[in-house]
C-alpha positions, 0 to 999 in steps of 0.5 A: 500500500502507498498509504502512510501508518499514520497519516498524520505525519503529513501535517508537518511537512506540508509548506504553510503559507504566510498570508501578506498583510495586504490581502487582510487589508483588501479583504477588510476593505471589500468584505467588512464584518464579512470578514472575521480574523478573530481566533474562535472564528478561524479555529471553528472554520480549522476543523471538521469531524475528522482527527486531525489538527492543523492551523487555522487558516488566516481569516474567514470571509462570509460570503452572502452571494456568488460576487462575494465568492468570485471577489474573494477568490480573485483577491487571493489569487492576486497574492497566490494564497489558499482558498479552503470552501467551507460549508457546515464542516461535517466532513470527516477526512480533513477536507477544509483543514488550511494545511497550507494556510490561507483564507476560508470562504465560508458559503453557509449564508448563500442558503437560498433555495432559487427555482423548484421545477417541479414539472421537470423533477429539477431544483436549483439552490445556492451551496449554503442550503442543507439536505433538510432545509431543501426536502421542507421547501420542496415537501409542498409539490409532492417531491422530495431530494433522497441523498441523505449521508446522516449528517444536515449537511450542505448541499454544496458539501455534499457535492463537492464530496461526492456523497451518497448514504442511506438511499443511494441503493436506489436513487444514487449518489450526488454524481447522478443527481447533480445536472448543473452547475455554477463555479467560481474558478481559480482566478475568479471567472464565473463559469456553468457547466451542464443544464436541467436537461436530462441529458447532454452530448456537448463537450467535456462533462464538467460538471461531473469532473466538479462534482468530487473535487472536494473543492480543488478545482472550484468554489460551487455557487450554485447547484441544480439536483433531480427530485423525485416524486414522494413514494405513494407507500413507505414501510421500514423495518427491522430485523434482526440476526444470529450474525453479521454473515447472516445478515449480510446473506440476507442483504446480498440475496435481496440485491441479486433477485433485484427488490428495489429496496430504498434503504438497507442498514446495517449495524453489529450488535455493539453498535446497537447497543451504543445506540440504544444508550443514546438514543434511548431505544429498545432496539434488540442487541444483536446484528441488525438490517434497518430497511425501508421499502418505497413505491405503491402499496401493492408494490411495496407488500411485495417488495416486504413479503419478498425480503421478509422471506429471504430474512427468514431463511438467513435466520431473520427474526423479531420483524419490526414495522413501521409505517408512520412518518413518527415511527420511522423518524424515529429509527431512522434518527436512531441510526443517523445518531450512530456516530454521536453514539459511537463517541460517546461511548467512550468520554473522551475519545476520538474516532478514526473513521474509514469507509470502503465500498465493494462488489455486493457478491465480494461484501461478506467476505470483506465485512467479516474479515474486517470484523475479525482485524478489528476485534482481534485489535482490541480497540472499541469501535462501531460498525455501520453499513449501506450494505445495499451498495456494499459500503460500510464504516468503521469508527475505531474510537481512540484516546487521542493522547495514545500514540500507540492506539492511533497507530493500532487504528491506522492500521486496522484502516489500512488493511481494511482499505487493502482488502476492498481493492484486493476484491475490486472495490474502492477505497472511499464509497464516500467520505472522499479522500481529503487528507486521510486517503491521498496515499490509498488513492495511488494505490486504487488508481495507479500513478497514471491516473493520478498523474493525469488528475495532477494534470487537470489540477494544474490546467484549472488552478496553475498556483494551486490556491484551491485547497491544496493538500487534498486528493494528491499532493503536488 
């Protein structure tokens, strides 16, 4: 593997930018209150949900509309100094940490929903709207947007990583939901890419090349995603099973007898646990397939009378139903909280966090065999899995002040990784690569691919301003 032990050995070594006065000056004149130089601004604006630390960039610049966010990328590209995108800082592979200085343009105030099409399934937002405030402006037409990775984050975020969650077994990721785009470039040009049309021949396709350059190669303004009409019946569920194998059997059949399955959860049954302490459920401590099935009544009878039989065979018991927008709320907030839950398991701690995604016929064999590493270590983690899309996650929870347990998850991380490229998988389903995973992505893609990746990066920004240190180094 091309990944470090301990990726945190980075850090020191990356070349960190002093910012001139004369940028804080301009910025100051153009941007007043807009922009914050005070410590607790910057040092919320150096940290995401990852385990790194870095410095804070130099100043933070609010930006309230696309001007604001062309302006300020073409001041610091005058002064040749970093831009980092922020949005709600819920990534979790060091994606907005100023490894190389710089100034952070923080686009949570450009938060408004701009056109509902309702007729063509479309809707455009400024990058600042997050996923919850999106479903409640368009809930009214009978239409809702299913990317959902747990977290509120931005919509902006969540295409700049290329995210997916709970409901891509069925609707996708961001890459096949984003149709167009508005980008501020390296120097400050405003430039669109793709259009609401459901789809198009003309030239290079931009805006899938943005979508999961994790701001590397543009500061998103604006963002035009599908909708899709409300299922006339939604049902959830969850079962229970004697082991992960059994339940990730059952999870492997449905997908291969092509039930299209909305959601297909899973947690082990120490994470379930974990749960249960946090959220103050009930739910039976034992590896377990949260689900949820969407489409007409009829149709999704079938679809729960199908899957309910595979569980069986795979020794599935303890079914239970949800029906109503309160009940499923309710374990679908239990599930999403499985990380809080997971930290909070262990006062104190911090989680190193991987996620990997392989062929569905390849998930058992990687999933146990993780399993299996990450008992043997001894460290607490906790276990969550779209397993419908063969994507799972680990979150090993560490002291942060033991070198020693750091160097146990590391490893742990690496042979998880290693083991989903050994059976055709990817070394991120979707946390991104950020700064955890720049090592990995050599050994995924080959140094070819990542040269040609360089090559782009430095045809759209030639003074590497835009987040610099992520995905590759230069």
């Amino acid at each position: 593997m091309n990944a470090p032990t301990d990726p945190h050995h980075l850090l020191p070594q990356l070349n960190l930018r002093d910012v001139p006065q004369a940028l804080l000056d301009a910025l100051q004149a153009r941007f007043g209150a807009q922009c914050a130089t005070a410590l607790v601004v910057r040092e919320q604006h150096g940290r995401d949900e990852s385990s790194f630390s870095a410095p804070p960039p130099a100043a933070v610049v609010f930006a309230d509309s696309t001007q604001d966010v062309a302006d300020a990328v073409a001041l610091c590209a005058q002064h040749r100094v970093p831009v980092i995108p922020f949005g709600v800082g819920s990534s979790l592979e060091g994606h907005l940490l100023a490894v190389q200085g710089g100034i952070s343009i923080d686009v949570s105030r450009m938060n408004q929903v701009l056109a509902i099409h309702a007729e063509d399934l479309t809707v455009t937002v400024q990058p600042g709207v997050t996923r919850k405030q999106l479903n409640e402006a368009v809930k009214s037409t009978g239409l809702f947007f299913p990317i959902d990775p747990g977290a509120d984050a931005s919509i902006g975020g969540m295409a700049a990583t290329r995210a997916s969650g709970t409901n891509a077994v069925r609707y996708g990721t961001m890459r096949e939901n984003v149709l167009a785009l508005e980008v501020v470039t390296a120097s400050g040009e405003v430039i669109r890419t793709g259009t609401r049309a459901k789809k198009s021949s003309a030239g290079y396709d931009l805006t899938r090349l943005m979508v999961g350059s994790e701001g590397t190669l543009g500061v998103m303004t604006e963002i035009t995603v599908k909708l899709y009409p409300l299922p006339e019946a939604v049902m959830a569920a969850v079962c229970s099973f004697p082991s992960i194998a059994a339940a990730v059997q059952c999870t492997i059949q449905t997908i291969q007898l092509g039930v299209p399955i909305a959601r297909c959860e899973l947690l082990d049954g120490q994470t379930v646990a974990m749960v249960n302490r946090h959220s103050k459920t009930t739910l039976r401590e034992e590896a377990m397939l949260l689900m949820e099935f969407h489409g007409s009544p009829a149709s999704v009878q079938e679809q729960i009378e199908t899957v309910q039989a595979i569980a069986q065979d795979n020794g599935g018991h303890a079914f239970e139903w949800a029906s109503t927008p309160e009940e499923r709320t309710r374990l679908w907030t239990a599930r999403h909280n499985a990380y809080f839950a997971g930290v909070q398991s262990r006062p104190g701690c911090r989680a190193i966090t991987t996620d990997t995604c392989v062929p569905i016929s390849r998930l058992a064999e990687c999933l146990l065999d993780s399993v299996a590493e990450a008992n043997a270590s001894g460290l607490p983690y906790f276990l969550v899995g779209h397993v419908g899309d063969g994507n799972f996650h680990f979150g090993y929870l560490i002291d942060p002040d033991s070198a020693t347990e750091r160097a146990t998850a590391e490893a742990l991380n690496q042979q998880v990784v290693a083991r989903a490229l050994r059976l055709g998988g990817t070394c991120t389903g979707e946390h991104g690569v950020g700064l955890h995973k720049m090592g990995f992505l050599r050994s995924e893609t080959g140094d070819g691919a990542v040269a040609m990746m360089r090559a782009v990066k430095q045809a759209l920004d030639p003074h590497n301003i835009l987040n610099p240190g992520k995905i590759f180094s230069l």
